[in-house]
C-alpha positions as CSV (number, residue, x, y, z in Angstrom):
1,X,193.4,55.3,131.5
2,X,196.1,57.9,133.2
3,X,197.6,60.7,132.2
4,X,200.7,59.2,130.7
5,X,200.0,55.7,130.6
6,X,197.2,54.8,128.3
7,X,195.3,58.5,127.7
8,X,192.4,59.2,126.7
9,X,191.5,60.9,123.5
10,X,190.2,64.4,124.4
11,X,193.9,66.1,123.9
12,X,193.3,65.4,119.8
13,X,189.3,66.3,120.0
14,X,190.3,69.6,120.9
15,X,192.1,69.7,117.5
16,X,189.1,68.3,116.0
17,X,187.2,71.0,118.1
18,X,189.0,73.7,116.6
19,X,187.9,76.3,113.6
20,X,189.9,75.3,111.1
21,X,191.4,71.2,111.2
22,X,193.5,70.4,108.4
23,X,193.3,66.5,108.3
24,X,197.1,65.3,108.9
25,X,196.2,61.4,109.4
26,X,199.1,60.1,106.8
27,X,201.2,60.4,109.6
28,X,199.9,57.7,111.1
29,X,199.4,55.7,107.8
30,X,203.4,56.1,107.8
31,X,203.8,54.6,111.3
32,X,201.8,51.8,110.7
33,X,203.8,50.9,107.8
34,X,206.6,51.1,110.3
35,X,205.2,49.3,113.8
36,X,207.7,47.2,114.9
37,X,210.7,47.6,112.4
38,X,213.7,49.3,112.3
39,X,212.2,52.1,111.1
40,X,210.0,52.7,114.4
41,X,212.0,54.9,115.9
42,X,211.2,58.2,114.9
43,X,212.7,61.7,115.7
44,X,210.2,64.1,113.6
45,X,211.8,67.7,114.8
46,X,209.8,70.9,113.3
47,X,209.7,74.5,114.6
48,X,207.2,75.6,117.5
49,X,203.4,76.1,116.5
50,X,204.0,73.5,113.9
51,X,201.9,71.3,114.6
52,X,204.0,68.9,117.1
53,X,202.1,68.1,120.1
54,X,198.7,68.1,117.4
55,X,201.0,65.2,115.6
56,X,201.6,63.9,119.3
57,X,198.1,63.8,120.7
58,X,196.7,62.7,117.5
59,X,199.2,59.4,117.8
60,X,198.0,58.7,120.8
61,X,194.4,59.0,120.0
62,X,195.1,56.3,117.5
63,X,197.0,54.2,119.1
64,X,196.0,54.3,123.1
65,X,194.3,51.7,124.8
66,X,192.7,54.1,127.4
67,X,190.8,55.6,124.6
68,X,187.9,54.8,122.4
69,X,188.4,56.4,119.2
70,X,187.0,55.2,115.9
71,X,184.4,57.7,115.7
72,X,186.6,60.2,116.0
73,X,188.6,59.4,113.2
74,X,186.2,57.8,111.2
75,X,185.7,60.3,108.1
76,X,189.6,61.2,108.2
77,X,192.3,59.7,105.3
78,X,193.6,57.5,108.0
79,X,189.8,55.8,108.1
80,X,189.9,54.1,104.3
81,X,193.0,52.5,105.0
82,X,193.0,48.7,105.2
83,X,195.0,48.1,108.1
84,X,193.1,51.4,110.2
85,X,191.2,48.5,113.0
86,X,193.8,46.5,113.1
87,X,195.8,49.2,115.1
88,X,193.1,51.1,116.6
89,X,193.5,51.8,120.2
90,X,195.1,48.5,120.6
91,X,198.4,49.6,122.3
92,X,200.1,50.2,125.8
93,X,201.0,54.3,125.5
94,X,203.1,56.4,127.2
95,X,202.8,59.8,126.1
96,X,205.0,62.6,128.1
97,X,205.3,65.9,127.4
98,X,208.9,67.1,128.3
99,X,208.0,71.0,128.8
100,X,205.0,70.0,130.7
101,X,207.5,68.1,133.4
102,X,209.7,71.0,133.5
103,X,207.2,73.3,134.1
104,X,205.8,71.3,136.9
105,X,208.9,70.6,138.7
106,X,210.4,71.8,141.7
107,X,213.8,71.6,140.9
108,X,215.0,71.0,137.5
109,X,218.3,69.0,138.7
110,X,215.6,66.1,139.1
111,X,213.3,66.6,136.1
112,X,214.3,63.1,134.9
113,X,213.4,61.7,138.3
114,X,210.2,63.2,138.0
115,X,209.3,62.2,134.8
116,X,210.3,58.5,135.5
117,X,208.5,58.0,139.3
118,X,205.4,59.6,137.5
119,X,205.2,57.0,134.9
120,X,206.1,54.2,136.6
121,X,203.3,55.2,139.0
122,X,200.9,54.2,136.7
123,X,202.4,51.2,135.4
124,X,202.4,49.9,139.0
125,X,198.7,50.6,139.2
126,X,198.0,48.6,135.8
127,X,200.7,46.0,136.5
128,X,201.2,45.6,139.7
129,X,202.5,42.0,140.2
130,X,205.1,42.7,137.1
131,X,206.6,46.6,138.7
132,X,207.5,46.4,142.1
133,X,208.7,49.3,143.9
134,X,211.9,48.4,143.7
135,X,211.7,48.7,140.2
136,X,213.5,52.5,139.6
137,X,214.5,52.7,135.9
138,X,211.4,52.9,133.2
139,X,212.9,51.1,130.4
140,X,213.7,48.1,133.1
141,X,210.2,48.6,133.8
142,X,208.7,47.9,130.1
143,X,211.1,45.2,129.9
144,X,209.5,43.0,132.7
145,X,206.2,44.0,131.1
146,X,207.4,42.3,127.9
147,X,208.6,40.0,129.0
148,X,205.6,38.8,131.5
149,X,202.8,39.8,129.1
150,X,204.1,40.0,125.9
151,X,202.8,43.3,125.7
152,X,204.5,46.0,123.5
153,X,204.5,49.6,124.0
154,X,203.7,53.0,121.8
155,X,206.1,55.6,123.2
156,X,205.6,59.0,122.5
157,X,207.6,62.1,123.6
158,X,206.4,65.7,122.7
159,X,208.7,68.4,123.0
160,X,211.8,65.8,124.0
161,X,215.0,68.7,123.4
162,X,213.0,70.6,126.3
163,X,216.1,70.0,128.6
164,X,218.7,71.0,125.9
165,X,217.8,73.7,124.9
166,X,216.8,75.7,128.1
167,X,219.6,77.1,129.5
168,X,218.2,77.1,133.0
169,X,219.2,73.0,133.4
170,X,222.8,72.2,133.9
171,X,225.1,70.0,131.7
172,X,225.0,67.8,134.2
173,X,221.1,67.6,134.0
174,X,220.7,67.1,130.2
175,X,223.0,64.3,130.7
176,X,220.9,62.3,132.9
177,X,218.4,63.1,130.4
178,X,220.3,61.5,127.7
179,X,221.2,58.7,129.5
180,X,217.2,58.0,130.2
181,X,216.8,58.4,126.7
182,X,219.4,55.7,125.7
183,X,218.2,53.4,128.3
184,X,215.0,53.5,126.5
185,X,215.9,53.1,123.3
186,X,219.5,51.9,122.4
187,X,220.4,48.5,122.1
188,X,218.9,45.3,121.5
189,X,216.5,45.0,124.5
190,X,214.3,47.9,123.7
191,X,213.6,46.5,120.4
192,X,211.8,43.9,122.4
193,X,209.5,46.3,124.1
194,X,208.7,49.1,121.8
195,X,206.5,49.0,118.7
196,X,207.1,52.5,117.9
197,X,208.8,55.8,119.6
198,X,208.1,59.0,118.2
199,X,210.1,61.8,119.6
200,X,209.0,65.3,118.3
201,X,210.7,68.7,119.7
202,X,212.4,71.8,117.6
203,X,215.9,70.1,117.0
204,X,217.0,66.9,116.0
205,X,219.0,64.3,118.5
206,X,221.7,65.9,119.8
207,X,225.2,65.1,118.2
208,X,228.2,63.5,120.9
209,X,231.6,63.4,119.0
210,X,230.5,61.9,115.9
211,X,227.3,60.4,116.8
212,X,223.9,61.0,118.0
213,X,223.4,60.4,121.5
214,X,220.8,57.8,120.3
215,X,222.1,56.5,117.1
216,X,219.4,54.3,116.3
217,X,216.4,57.0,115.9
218,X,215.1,57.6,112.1
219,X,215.4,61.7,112.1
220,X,213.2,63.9,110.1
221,X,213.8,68.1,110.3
222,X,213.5,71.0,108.5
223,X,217.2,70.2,106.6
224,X,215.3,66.5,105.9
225,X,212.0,65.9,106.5
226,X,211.9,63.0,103.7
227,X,208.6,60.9,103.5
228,X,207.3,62.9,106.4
229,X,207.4,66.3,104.6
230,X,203.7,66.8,104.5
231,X,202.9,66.5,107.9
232,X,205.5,69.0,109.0
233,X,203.6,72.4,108.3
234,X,200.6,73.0,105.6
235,X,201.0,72.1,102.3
236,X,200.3,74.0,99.4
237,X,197.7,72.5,97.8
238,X,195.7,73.1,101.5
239,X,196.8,76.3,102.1
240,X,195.5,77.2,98.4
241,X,191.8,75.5,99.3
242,X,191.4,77.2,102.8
243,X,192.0,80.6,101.2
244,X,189.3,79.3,98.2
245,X,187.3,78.4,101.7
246,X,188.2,82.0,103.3
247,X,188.0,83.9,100.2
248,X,191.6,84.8,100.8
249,X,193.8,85.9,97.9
250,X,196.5,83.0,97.8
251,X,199.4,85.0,96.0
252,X,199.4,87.3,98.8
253,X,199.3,84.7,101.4
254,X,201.8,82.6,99.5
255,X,204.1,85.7,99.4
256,X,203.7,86.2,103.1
257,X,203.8,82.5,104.8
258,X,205.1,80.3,102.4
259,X,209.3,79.4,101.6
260,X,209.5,76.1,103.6
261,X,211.3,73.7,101.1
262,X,210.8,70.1,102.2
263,X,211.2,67.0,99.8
264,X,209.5,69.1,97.0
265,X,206.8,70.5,99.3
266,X,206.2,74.0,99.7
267,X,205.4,74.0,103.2
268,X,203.8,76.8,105.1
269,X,203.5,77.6,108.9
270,X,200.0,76.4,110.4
271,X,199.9,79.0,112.8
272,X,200.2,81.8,110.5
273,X,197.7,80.5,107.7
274,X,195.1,79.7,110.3
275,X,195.3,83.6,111.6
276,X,195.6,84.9,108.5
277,X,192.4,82.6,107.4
278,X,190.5,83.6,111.0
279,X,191.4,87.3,111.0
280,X,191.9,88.3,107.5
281,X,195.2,90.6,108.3
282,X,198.6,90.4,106.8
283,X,201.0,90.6,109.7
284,X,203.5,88.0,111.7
285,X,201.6,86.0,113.7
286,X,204.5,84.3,114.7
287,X,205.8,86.4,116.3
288,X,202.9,86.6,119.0
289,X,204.1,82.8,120.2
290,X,207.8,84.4,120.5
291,X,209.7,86.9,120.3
292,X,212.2,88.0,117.7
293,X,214.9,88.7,120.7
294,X,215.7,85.0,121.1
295,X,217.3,85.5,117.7
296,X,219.2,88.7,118.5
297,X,222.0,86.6,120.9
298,X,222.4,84.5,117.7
299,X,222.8,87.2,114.7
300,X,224.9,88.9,117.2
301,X,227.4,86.1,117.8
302,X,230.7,87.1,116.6
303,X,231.7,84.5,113.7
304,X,233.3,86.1,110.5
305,X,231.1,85.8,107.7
306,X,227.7,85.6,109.9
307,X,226.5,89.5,109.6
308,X,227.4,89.3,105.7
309,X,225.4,86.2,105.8
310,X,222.4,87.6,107.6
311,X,222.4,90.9,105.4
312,X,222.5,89.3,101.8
313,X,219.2,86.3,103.2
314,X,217.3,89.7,104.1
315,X,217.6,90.9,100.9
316,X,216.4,87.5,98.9
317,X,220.0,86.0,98.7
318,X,220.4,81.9,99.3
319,X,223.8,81.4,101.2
320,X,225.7,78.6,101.1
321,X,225.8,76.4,104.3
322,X,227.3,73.6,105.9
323,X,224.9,71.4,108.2
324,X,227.1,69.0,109.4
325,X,228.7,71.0,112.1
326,X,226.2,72.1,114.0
327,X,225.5,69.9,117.2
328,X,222.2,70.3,117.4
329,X,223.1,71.6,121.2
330,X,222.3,75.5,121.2
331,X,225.2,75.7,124.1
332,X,227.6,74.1,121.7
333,X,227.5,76.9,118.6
334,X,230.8,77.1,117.4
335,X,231.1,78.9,113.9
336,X,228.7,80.7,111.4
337,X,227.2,77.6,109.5
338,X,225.9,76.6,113.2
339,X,224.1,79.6,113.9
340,X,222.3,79.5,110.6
341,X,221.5,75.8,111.0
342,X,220.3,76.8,114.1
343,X,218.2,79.4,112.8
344,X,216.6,77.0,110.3
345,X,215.7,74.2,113.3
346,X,214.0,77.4,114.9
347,X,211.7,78.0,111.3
348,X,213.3,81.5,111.0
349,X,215.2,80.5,108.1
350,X,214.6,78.4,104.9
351,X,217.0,75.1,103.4
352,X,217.1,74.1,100.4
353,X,219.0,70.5,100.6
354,X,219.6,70.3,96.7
355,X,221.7,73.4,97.0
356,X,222.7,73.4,100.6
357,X,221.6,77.0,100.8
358,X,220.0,79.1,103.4
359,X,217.2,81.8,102.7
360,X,214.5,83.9,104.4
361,X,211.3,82.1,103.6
362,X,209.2,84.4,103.7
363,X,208.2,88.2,104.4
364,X,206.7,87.4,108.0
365,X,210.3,85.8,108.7
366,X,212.1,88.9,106.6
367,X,210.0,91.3,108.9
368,X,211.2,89.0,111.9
369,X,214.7,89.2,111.4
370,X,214.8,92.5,110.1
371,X,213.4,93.9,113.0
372,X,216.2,91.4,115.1
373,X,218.6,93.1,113.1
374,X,217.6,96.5,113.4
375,X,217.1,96.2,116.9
376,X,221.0,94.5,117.9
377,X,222.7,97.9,116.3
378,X,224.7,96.5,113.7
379,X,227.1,100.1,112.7
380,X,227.4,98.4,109.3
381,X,224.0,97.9,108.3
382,X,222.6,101.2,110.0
383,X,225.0,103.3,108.2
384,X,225.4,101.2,104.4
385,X,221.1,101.2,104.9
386,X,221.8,105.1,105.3
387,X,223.4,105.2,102.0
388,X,221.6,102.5,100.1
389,X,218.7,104.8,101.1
390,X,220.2,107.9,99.3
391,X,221.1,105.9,96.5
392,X,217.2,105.0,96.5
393,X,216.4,108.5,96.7
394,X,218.6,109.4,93.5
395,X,217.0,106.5,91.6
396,X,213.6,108.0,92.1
397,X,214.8,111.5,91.3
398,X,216.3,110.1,88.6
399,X,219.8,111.9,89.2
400,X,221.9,109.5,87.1
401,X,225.2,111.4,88.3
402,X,224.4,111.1,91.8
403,X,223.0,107.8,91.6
404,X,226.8,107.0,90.1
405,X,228.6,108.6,92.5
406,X,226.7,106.9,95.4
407,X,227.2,103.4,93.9
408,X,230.7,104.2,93.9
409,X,230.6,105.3,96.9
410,X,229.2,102.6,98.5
411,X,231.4,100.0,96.6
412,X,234.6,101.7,97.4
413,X,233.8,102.8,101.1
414,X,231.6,100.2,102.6
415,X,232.5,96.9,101.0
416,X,235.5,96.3,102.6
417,X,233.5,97.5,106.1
418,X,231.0,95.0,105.9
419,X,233.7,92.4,104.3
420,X,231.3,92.0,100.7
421,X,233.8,90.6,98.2
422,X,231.4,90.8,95.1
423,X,229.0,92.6,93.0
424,X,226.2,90.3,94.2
425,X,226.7,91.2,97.5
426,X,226.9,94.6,96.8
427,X,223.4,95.0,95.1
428,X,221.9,92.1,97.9
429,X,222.9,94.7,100.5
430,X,221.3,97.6,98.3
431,X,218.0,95.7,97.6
432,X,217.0,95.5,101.3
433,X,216.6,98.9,101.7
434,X,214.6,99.0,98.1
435,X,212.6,95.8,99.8
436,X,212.0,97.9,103.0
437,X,211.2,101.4,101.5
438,X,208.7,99.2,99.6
439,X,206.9,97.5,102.0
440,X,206.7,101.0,104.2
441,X,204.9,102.4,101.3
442,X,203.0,99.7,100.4
């Protein structure tokens, strides 16, 4: 066993090891239904602390040779399957973690190198007569396995849009990267060699002209997650038996951490169920993995239509949006649609595909990006939250005059500020302040 060749199980049993396990085997009921078809090339892109590199090591656990793992999984969904031996640990893995090589590296400009002389160090030590040293490129590398041993390989990359989407590594850089990614799997020769590739990271493959830079992976996200919905966050039906388990009231968690709509799932974030289960306080756990600021440079970009956008989610609006332009290449944001796509790649914003509408998913999110907003200084909101806030105060003092006279005064002063066309808008804008006030006091 190595550490990216053929691993051992003990990444997963810490999973196992953990407090609270929600059992997420399906997945790999779903890629054994898949092994060695068209279908085995799988992008699965989620938001951070949703359970990626859990899905990763747990694929590997399953599938590695270097690991001895049917007691481990014996007892889990993926045990009372018919074909579960037939796959078990019976496969050549690689399993690299992009972030991990990043982290680890000198200098970024030869992260790829990195990552491909560490892997191929191993395959040297468990074939040596087959890679040579003058062997340089990894996917010539499986190739010559294949081809000598008939051997075919599991590939599985955690956190694989490391590269694009820090803004540390150069274009230059990520396009090395891409390169090493379509040398491993576009074409015909690396459907001789893999029996399955599962990529996992926050965005989907990133877009080139028309096309994906690797046209042939089957992509599941947060706008489509498809069969693999499910496996993407918590469902509902487990979030509702862990707070039965926790003697937690469900509507309230519901209210606070569900609004993920995927393929008819309600999907919830693990992270924040498994603190809110653990610790027993309402709050955004989420944002203790990250802060709210990397969405300030986003709300703050200057696209018409995106602060209007931003303001009427907040207050419980869906916005219309169009996915289809967005890159998936953070550096490469051109209009409003691509920052809110963008935001719902990152989890801080909901999709619902029937629609093709954006919305805040949540109040932990709603808390999120109010607090984003608040803190970036938007003139419009601070001074129409100002006067949604007297209007508030009128309601309560139930001065229908002056409650009048400040409707009318925010519909003829502020509307055309903030660029609100409609009466919808106009009471979405009004509501957050009624949403805050209400949470303050509550």
């Amino acid at each position: 066993m190595g550490r990216f060749v053929n691993p051992d199980s003990s990444a997963f049993q810490v999973a196992l090891n953990s407090r609270i396990y929600v059992d997420k085997t399906g997945l790999i009921e779903y890629t054994n239904s898949v092994l060695d078809t068209t279908n085995a090339y799988i992008c699965n892109s989620r938001p951070r602390r949703f359970g990626k590199s859990y899905a990763a090591n747990m694929l590997a656990a399953y599938y590695s040779k270097g690991a001895d793992s049917e007691k481990m999984f014996s007892g889990l969904k993926i045990s009372r399957e018919s074909d579960f031996k037939k796959h078990l640990n019976k496969y050549d893995v690689i399993h690299i973690d992009i972030q991990w090589f990043l982290a680890n590296c000198d200098n970024t400009d030869k992260v790829v190198l990195f990552i491909t002389e560490s892997v191929l160090e191993e395959l040297r030590e468990l074939y040596p007569e087959v890679v040579p040293k003058e062997v340089a490129k990894l996917s010539d590398a499986l190739s010559r396995v294949k081809e000598r041993t008939g051997q075919k390989f599991v590939i599985i990359i955690d956190e694989w849009d490391a590269i694009i989407r820090d803004g540390s590594v150069t274009e230059n850089v990520q396009d090395e990267y891409l390169n090493f990614l379509r040398g491993m799997f576009k074409g015909i020769e690396p459907t001789k060699y893999i029996q399955l590739a599962y990529l996992t990271g926050i965005l989907p493959i990133k877009k080139e002209k028309a096309q994906s830079a690797v046209n042939n992976l089957d992509e599941f996200t947060m706008l489509q997650a498809d069969e693999l919905a499910p496996y993407i966050g918590f469902t509902e039906d487990e979030v509702r038996e862990l707070c039965e388990k926790y003697n937690r009231d469900f509507d309230k968690v519901k209210k606070w951490y569900d609004g993920y709509l995927l393929n008819g799932y309600q999907v919830y974030n693990p992270k924040a169920v498994v603190s809110i289960m653990t610790k027993g306080r309402f709050r955004s756990y989420w944002s203790e993995t990250g802060s709210y600021e990397v969405v300030v440079p986003l709300i703050c970009m200057n696209y018409d239509g995106l602060k209007n956008a931003i303001i009427e989610m907040l207050s419980g609006s869906d916005v219309k949006v169009d996915t289809a332009t967005f890159k998936n290449d953070p550096a490469k944001i051109q209009n409003r649609d691509d920052v809110i796509t963008y935001l719902i790649h990152l989890g801080y914003l909901g999709y619902n595909e029937d629609t093709e509408t954006a919305f805040v998913p949540n109040e932990e999110i709603r808390q999120e990006l109010t607090t984003a907003v608040r803190s970036s200084n938007w003139d419009e909101l601070i001074t129409f939250q100002q006067e949604s806030r007297n209007l508030l105060m009128s309601t309560l003092a139930m001065n229908e005059k002056q409650v009048a006279a400040q409707i009318d005064k925010i519909h003829s002063e502020f509307t055309s500020t903030i660029q609100y066309n409609d009466e919808n808008s106009l009471s979405s804008t009004i509501s957050l302040d009624y949403s805050r006030r209400s949470r303050e006091s509550g």
